[in-house]
C-alpha positions as CSV (number, residue, x, y, z in Angstrom):
1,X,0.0,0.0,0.0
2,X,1.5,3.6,-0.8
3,X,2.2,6.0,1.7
4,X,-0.7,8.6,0.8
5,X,-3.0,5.8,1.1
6,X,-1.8,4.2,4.7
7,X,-2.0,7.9,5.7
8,X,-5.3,8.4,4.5
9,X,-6.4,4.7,6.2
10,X,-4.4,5.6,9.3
11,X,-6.6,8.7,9.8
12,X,-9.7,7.7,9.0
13,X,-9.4,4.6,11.4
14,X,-8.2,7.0,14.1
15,X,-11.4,9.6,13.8
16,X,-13.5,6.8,13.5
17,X,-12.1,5.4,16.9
18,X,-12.6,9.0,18.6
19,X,-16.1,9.1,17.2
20,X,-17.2,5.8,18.3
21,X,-15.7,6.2,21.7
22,X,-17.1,10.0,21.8
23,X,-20.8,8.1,21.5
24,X,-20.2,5.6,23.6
25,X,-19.5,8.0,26.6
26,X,-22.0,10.9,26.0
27,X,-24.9,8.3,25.5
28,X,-23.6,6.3,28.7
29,X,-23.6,9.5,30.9
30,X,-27.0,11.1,29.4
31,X,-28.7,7.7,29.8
32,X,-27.3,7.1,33.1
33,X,-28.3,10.3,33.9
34,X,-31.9,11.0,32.5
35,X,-32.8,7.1,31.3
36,X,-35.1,4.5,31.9
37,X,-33.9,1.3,33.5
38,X,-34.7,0.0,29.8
39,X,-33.6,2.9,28.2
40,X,-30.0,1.9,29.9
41,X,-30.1,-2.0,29.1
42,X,-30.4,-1.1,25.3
43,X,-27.8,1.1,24.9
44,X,-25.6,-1.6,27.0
45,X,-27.0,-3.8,24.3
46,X,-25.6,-0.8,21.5
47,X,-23.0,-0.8,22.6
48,X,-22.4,-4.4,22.6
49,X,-23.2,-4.2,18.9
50,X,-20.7,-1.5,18.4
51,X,-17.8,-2.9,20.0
52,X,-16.6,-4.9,17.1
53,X,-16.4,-1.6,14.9
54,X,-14.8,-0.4,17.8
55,X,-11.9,-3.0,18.0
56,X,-11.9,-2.9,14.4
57,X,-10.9,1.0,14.4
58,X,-8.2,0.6,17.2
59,X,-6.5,-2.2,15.7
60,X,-5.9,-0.6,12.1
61,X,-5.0,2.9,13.6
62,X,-2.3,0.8,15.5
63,X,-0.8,-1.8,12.3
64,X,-0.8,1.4,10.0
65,X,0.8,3.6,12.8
66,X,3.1,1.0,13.1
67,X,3.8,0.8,9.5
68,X,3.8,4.5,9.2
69,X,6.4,5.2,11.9
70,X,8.6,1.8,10.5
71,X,11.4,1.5,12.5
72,X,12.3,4.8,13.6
73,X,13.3,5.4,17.0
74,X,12.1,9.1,17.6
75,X,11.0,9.6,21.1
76,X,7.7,11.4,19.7
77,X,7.3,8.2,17.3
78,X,8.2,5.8,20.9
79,X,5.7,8.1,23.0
80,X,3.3,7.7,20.4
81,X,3.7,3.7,19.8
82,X,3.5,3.4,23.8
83,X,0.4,5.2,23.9
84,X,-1.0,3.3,21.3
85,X,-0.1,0.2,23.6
86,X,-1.9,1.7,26.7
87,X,-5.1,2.4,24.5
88,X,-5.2,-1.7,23.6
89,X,-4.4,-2.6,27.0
90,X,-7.4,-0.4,28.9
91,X,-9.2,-1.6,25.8
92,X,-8.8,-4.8,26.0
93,X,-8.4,-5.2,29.9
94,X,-11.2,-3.0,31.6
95,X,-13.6,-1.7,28.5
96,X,-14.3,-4.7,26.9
97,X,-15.2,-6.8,30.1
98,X,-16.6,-3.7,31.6
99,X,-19.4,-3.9,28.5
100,X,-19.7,-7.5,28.7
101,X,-20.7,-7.5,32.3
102,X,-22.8,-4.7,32.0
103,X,-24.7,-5.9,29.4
104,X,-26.4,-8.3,31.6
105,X,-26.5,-6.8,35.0
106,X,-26.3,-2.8,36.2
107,X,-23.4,-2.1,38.8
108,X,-22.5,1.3,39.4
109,X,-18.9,1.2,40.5
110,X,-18.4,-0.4,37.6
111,X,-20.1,2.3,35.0
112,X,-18.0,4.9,36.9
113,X,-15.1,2.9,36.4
114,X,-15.6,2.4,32.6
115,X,-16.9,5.7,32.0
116,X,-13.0,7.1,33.4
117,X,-11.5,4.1,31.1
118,X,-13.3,5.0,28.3
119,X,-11.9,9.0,29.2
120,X,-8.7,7.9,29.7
121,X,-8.7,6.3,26.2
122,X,-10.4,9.1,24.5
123,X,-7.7,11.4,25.8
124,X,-4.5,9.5,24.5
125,X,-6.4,9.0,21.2
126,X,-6.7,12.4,20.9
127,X,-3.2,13.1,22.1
128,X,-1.9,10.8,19.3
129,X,-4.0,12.2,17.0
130,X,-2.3,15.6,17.6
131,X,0.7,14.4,17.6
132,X,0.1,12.5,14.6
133,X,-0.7,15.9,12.9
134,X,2.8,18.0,13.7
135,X,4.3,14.5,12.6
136,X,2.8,15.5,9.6
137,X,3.2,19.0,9.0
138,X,7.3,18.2,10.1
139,X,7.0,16.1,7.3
140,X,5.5,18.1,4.6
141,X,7.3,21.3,5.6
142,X,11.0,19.2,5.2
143,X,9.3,17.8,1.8
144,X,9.6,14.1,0.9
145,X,12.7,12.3,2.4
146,X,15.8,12.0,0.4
147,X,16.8,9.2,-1.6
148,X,20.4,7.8,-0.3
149,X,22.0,9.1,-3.2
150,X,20.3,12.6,-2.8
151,X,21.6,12.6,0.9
152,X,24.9,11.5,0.2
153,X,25.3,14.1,-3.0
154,X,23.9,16.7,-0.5
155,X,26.5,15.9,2.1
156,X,29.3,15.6,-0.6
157,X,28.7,19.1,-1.3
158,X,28.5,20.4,1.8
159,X,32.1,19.3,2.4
């Protein structure tokens, strides 16, 4: 796949993520806050049905970040690989169950404590995702990376 193209994936699996999570958390606190008991079980069941798309989103933002940042070893590109780690890990360790469980049976403490998870995720995605963009206004503003032979004629010269 070309660059433009991973770019263009990578980003639209990352918004998608933010939106997804963004609905997931205003619906949970409105309907927590103003719903009917059954009001709350079927968006629990929602968002059940949305997890997949979910998962789906998360998992392609983090192979084509991965891809995208190849194997450099930039602290920004290291921050931004190890967040991307800590968003699958709450993911995977606290949301995920957290929705399971609550799709059959209401407990508070554990709303509250999926409702911070799914905070805590939506503000590294977002971080990423700004990060991601002054990644890619560096890159645009330096212009598309040398060739080895450009760089070494560049540094011949300089001599």
């Amino acid at each position: 796949m070309s660059r433009p193209m991973l770019v263009r994936v990578h980003l639209a699996a990352a918004v998608g993520a933010v939106a997804v999570i963004v609905a997931f958390l205003t619906s949970s606190a409105i309907t927590e806050l103003v719903g009917t008991p059954a009001e709350v079980r079927l968006l629990r069941h929602g968002i059940m049905l949305g997890l997949p798309l979910l998962i789906a989103c998360l998992a392609t933002v983090a192979l084509t970040g991965r891809r995208l940042g190849g194997k450099s070893r930039a602290p920004v590109v290291r921050r931004k690989r190890r967040r991307t780690q800590l968003i699958a890990a709450v993911g995977l360790v606290v949301l995920v169950p957290c929705a399971v469980v609550l799709n059959y049976q209401a407990m508070p403490a554990l709303e509250i404590t999926e409702l911070a998870a799914g905070g805590l995720n939506l503000a590294l995605l977002v971080l990423n995702v700004r990060v991601g963009r002054a990644l890619a206004r560096l890159r645009t503003a330096r212009g598309p990376r040398p060739t080895r032979a450009t760089a070494r004629r560049m540094v011949n010269t300089e001599a």
